[in-house]
DRENTOR-951512 format. One record per residue: residue in three letters; x, y, z of N, C-alpha, C in turn. Coordinates in steps of 0.1 Angstrom, whole numbers, padded with zeros to 4 digits, always signed. Layout:
N
ALAXYZXYZXYZ ...
//
This chain:
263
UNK+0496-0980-0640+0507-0984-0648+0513-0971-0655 UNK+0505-0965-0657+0510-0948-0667+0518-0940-0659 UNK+0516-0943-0643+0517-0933-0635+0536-0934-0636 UNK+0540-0949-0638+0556-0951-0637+0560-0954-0649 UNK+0554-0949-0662+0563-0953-0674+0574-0941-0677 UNK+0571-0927-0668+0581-0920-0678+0591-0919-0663 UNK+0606-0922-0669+0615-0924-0655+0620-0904-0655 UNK+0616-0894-0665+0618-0882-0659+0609-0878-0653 UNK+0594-0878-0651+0585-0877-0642+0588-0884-0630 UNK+0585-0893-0630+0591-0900-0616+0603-0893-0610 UNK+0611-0887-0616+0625-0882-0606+0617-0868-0603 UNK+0609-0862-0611+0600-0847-0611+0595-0851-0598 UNK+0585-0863-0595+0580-0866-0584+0588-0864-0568 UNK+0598-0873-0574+0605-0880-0558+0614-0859-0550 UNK+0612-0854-0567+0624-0841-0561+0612-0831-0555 UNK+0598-0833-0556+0586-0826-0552+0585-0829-0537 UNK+0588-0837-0534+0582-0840-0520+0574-0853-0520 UNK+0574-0859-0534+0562-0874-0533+0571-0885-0529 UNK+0568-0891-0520+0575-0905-0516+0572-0912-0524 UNK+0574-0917-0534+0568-0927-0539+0575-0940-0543 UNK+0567-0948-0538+0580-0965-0542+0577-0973-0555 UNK+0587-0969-0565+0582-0971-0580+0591-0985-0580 UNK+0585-0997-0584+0588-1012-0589+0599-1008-0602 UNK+0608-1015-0597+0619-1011-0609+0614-1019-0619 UNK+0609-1028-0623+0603-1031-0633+0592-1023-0642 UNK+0587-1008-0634+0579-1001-0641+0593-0992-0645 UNK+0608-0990-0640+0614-0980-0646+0624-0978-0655 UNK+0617-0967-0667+0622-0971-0677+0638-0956-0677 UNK+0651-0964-0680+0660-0956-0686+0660-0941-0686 UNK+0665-0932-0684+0664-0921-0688+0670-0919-0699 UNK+0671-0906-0709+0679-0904-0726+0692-0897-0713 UNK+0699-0893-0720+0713-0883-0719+0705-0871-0711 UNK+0698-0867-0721+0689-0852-0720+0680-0848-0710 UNK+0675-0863-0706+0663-0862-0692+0672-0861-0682 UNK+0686-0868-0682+0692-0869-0668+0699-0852-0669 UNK+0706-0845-0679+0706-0835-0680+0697-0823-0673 UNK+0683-0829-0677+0675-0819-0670+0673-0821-0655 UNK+0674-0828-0648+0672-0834-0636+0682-0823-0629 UNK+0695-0826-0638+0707-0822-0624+0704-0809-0630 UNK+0700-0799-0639+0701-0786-0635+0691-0782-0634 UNK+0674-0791-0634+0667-0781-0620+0669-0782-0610 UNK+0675-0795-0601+0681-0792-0587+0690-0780-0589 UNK+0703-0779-0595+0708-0769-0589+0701-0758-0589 UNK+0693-0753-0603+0689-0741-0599+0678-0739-0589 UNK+0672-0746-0587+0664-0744-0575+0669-0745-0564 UNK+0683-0750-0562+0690-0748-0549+0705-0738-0545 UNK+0701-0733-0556+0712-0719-0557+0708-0711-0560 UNK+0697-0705-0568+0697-0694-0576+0683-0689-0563 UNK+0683-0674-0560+0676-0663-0547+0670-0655-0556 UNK+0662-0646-0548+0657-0635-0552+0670-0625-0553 UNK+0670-0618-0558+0679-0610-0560+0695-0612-0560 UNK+0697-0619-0571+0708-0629-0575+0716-0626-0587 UNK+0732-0623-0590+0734-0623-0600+0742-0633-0601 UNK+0736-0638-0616+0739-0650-0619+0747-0652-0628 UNK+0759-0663-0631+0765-0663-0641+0760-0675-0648 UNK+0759-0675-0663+0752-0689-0670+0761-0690-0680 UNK+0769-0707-0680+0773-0712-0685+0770-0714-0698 UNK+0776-0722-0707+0773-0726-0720+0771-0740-0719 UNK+0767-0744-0732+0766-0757-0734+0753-0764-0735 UNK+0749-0777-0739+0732-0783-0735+0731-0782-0725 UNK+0733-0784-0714+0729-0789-0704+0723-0776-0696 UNK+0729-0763-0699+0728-0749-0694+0714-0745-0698 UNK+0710-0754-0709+0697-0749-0717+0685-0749-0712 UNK+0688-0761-0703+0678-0763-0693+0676-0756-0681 UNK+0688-0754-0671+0694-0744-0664+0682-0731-0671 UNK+0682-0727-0680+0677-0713-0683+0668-0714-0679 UNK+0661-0728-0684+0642-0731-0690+0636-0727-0678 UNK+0643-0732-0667+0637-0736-0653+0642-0722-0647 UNK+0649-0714-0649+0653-0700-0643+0644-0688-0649 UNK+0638-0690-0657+0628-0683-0664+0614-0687-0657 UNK+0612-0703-0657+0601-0707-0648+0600-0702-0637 UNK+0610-0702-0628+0608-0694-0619+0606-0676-0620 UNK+0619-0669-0625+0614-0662-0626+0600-0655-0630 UNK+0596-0661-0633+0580-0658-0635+0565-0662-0629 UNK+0569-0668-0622+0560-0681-0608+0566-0674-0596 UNK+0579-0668-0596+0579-0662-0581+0581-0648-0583 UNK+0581-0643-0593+0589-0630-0595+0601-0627-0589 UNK+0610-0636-0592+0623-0636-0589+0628-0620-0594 UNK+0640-0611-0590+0655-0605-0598+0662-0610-0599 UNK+0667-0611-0612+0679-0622-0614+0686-0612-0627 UNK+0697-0610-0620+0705-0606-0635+0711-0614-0639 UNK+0713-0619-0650+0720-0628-0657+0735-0625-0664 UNK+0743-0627-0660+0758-0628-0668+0761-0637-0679 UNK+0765-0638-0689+0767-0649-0699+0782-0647-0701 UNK+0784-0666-0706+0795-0669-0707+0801-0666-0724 UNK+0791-0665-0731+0793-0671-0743+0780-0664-0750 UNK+0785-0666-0770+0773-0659-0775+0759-0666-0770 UNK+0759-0678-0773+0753-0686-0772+0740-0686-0757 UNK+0748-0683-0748+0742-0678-0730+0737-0665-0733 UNK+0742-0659-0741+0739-0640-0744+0719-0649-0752 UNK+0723-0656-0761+0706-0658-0764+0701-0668-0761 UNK+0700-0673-0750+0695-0676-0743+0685-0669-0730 UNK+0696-0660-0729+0689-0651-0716+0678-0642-0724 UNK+0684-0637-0735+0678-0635-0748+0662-0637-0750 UNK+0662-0651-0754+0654-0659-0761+0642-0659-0744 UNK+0647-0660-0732+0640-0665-0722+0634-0651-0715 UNK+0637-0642-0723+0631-0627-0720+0642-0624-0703 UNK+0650-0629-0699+0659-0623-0686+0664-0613-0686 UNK+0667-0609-0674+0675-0595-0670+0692-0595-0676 UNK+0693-0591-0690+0711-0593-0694+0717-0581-0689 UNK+0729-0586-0679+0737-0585-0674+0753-0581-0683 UNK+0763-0571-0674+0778-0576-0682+0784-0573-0662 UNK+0797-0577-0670+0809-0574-0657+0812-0562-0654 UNK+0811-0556-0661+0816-0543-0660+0805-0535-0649 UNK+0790-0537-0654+0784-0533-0641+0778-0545-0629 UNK+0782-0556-0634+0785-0567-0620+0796-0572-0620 UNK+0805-0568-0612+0818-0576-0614+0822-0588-0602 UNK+0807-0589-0588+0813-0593-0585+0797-0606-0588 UNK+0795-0621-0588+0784-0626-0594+0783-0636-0582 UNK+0768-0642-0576+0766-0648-0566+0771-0662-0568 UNK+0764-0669-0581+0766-0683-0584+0765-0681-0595 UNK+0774-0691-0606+0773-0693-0616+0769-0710-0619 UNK+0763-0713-0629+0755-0723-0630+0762-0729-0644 UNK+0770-0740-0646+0778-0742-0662+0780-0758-0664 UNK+0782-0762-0673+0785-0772-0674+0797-0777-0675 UNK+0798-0793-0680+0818-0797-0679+0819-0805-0690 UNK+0826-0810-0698+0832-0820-0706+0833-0835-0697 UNK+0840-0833-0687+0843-0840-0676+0850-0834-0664 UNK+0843-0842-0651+0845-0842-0638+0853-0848-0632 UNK+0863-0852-0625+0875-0859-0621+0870-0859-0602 UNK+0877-0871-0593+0875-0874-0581+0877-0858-0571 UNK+0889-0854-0577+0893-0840-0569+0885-0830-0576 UNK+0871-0831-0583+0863-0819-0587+0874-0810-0602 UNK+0881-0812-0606+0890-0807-0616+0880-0808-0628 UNK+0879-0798-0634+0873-0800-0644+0880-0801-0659 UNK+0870-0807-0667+0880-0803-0685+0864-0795-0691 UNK+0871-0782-0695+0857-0772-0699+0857-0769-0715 UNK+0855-0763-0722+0859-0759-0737+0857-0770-0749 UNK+0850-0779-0746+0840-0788-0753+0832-0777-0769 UNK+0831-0770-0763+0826-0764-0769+0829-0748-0778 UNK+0840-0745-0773+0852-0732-0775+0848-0721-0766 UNK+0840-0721-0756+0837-0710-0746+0849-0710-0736 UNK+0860-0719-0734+0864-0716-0723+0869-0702-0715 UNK+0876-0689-0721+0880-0681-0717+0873-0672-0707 UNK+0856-0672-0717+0846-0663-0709+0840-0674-0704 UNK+0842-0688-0702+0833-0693-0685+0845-0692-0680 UNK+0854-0693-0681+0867-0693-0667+0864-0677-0663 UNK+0863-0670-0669+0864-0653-0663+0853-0653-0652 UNK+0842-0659-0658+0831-0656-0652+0829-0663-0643 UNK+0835-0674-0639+0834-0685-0629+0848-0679-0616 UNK+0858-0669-0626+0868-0665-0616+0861-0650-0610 UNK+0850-0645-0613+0843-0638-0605+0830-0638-0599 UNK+0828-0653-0600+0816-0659-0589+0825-0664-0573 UNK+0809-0660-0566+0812-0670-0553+0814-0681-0548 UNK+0803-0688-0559+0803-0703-0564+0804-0711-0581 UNK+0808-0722-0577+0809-0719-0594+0799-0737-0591 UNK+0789-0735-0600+0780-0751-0594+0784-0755-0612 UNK+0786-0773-0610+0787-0778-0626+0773-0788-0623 UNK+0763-0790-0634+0756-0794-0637+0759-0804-0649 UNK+0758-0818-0651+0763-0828-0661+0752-0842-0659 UNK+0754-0848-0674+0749-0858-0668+0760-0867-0664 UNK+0753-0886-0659+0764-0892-0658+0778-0898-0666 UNK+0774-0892-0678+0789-0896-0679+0800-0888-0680 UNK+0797-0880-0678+0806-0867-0676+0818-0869-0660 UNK+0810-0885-0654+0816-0886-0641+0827-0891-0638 UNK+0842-0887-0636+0854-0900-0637+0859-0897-0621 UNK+0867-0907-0623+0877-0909-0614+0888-0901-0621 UNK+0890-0900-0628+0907-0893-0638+0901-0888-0646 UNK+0907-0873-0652+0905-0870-0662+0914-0880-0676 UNK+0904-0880-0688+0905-0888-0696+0901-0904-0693 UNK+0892-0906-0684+0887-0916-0682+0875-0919-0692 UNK+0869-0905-0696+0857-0908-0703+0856-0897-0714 UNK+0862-0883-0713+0863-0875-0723+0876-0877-0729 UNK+0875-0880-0743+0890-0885-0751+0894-0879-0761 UNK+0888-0865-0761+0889-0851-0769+0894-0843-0766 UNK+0905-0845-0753+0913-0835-0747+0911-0825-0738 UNK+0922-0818-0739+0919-0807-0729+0923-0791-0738 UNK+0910-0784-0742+0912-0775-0750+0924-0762-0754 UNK+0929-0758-0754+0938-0748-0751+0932-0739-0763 UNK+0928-0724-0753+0926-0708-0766+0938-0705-0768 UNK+0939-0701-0780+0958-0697-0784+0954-0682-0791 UNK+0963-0675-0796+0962-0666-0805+0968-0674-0817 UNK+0964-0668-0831+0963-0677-0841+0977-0680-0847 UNK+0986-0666-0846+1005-0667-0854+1009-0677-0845 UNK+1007-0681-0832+1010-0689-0824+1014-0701-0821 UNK+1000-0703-0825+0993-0724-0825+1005-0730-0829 UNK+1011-0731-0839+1025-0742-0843+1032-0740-0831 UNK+1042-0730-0822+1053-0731-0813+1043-0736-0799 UNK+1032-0730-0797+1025-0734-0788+1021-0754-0787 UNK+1019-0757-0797+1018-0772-0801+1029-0778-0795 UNK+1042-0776-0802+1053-0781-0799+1057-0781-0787 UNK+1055-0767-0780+1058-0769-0765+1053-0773-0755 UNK+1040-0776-0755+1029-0785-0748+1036-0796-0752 UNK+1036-0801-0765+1040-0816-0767+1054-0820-0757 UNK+1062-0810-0761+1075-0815-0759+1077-0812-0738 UNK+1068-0800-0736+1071-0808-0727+1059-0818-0714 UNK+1049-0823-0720+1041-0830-0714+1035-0838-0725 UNK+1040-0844-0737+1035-0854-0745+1022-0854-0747 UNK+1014-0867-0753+1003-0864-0763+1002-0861-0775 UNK+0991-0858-0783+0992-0854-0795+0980-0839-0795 UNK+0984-0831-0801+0977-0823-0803+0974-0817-0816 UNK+0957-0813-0815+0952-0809-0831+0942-0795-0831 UNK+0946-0787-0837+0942-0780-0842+0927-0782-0844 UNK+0915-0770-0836+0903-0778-0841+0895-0773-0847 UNK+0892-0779-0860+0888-0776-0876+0871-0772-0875 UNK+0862-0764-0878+0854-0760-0877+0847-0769-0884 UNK+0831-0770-0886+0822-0778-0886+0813-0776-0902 UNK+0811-0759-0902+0805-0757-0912+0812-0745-0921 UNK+0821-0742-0920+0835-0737-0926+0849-0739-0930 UNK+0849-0739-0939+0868-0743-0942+0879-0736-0932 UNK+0888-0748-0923+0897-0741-0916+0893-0742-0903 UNK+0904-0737-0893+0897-0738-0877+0886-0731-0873 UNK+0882-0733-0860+0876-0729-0854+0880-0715-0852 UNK+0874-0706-0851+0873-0694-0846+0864-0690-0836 UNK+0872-0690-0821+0865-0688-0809+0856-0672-0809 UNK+0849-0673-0797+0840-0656-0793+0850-0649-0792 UNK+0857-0647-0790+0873-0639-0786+0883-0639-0802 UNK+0882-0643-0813+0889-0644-0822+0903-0650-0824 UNK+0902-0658-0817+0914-0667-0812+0912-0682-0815 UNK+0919-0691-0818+0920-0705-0823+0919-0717-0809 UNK+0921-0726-0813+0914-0742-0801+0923-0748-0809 UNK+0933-0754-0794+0942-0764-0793+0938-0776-0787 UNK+0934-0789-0796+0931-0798-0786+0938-0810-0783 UNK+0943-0808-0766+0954-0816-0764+0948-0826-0757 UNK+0955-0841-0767+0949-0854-0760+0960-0860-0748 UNK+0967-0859-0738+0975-0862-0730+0974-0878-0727 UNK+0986-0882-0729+0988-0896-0724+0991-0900-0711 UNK+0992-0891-0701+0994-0893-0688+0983-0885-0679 UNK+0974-0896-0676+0961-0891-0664+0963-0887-0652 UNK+0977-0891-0648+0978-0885-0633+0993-0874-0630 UNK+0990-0863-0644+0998-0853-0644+0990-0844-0631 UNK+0998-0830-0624+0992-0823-0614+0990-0812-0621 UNK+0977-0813-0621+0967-0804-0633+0967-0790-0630 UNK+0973-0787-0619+0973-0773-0611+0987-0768-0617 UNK+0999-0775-0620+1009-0774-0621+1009-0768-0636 UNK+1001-0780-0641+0999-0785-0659+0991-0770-0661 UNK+0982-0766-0652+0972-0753-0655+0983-0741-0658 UNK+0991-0741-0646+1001-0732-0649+1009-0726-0650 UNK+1017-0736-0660+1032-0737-0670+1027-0733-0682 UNK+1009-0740-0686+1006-0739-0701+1004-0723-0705 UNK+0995-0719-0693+0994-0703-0691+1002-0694-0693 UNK+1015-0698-0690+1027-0693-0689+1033-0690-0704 UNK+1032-0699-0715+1036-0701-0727+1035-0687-0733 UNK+1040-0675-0739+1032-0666-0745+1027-0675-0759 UNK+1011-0662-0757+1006-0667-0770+0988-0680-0761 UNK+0996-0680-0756+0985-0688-0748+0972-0678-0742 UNK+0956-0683-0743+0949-0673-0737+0942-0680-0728 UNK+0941-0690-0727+0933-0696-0715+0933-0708-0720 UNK+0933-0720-0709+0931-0734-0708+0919-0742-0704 UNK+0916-0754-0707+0899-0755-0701+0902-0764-0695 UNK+0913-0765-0682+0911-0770-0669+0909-0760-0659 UNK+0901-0762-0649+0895-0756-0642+0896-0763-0628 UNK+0906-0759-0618+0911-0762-0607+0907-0754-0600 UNK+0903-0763-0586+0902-0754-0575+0891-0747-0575 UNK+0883-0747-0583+0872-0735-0585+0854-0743-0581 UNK+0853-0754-0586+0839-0762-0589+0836-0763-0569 UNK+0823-0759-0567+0822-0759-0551+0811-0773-0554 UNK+0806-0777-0563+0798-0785-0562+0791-0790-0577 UNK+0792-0804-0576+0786-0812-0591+0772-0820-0590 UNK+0764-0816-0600+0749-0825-0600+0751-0829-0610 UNK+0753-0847-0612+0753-0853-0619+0738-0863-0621 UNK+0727-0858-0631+0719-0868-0638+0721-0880-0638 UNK+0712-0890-0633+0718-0904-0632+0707-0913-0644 UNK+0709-0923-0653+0699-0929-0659+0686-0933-0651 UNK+0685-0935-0638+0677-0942-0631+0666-0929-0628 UNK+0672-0917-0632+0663-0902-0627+0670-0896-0618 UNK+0674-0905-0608+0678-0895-0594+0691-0886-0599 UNK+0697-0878-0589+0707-0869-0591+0719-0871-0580 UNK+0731-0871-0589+0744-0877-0577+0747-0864-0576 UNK+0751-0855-0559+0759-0845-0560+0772-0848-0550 UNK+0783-0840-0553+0793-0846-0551+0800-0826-0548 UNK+0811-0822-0536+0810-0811-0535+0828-0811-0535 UNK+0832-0802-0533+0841-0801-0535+0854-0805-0517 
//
């Protein structure tokens, strides 16, 4: 009976090589966080080489991503240089004793491993959940692959099917007001300025630049188009949709197993 109570061991099992036919009656739920971990030790065990430079994402889910890129490197004696997206990825690689990495002396990077807000049918991503978007778009615009790791509900058919926080926009700060207006006026929604957590006033991105978060009323705008008209705006520094770019998604499923979906 002990052997099927925990439903992340059981998925640890079936991804080892154990066949095992577990009574769904013994299986219990995964949290957010177990299925999280699932989809990014598959990827990294199925992307990351010996002698690899890697780009690492931000976000929870990337946390894991590390835990397991450290486990190896140290069970195989992997090289892995590591590239970071964000402060946050800088201690990480940090904290997990890795090889830290910049662009300047890797500019070109094998895979990068990151997370999404949400995933859409055509792989489109919504990124900047978190205010990193500038430096994972850089870093993911100089990988080979760019792999997203999420759990399931990060999974839609349309964006804004399940993330209802927008789509972030980096601005410079004299900006934000004419940049608001002109996203609004010409692709609707409402957009908000986004207010920091444990300080009075906005957010202040790694880059010293402000977060626009635009809630859009129309899901089946052409997000390639939408990517780059907004770009176009001066004053604008990056967007956190991410077209064209995702070669592949591991999405964590409650049940344990892992849905991948490729581009």
């Amino acid at each position: 009976m002990l052997l099927f109570r925990n439903a992340a061991s059981n998925a640890l099992r079936r991804y080892k090589g154990y066949q095992l036919q577990i009574p769904k009656c013994f299986i219990r739920k995964m949290s957010l966080e177990q299925a999280k971990q699932v989809a990014a030790y598959r990827a990294v065990d199925e992307y990351v080489r010996n002698d690899c430079i890697f780009g690492v994402g931000s976000g929870s889910t990337v946390v894991y991503a590390v835990q397991r890129l450290a486990e190896r490197v140290e069970t195989e004696h992997l090289k892995v240089v590591c590239i970071p997206t964000s402060f946050q990825a800088k201690q990480l690689i940090l904290k997990h004793n890795l090889t830290l990495g910049e662009l300047e002396t890797n500019p070109v990077i094998d895979v990068t491993i990151d997370g999404a807000d949400e995933v859409d049918s055509n792989m489109t991503l919504i990124k900047g959940g978190g205010g990193c978007l500038l430096q994972e778009k850089i870093v993911a615009a100089c990988s080979k692959k760019l792999i997203v790791i999420a759990d399931y509900t990060k999974d839609s058919q349309k964006l804004g099917d399940r993330y209802k926080k927008g789509i972030p926009i980096e601005v410079v700060p004299m900006a934000y007001v004419p940049i608001k207006n002109k996203v609004i006026a010409l692709f609707g929604g409402e957009i908000k300025l986004r207010s920091a957590i444990a300080k009075a006033g906005p957010v202040v991105t790694d880059n010293g630049n402000f977060i626009l978060d635009w809630v859009f009323s129309n899901q089946d705008l052409d997000w390639e188009k939408v990517n780059t008209i907004i770009k176009m705006i001066p004053g604008v520094v990056e967007i956190g949709l991410f077209v064209k770019m995702c070669e592949k998604a591991y999405f964590g499923q409650a049940e344990g197993n892992v849905v991948e979906r490729s581009a």
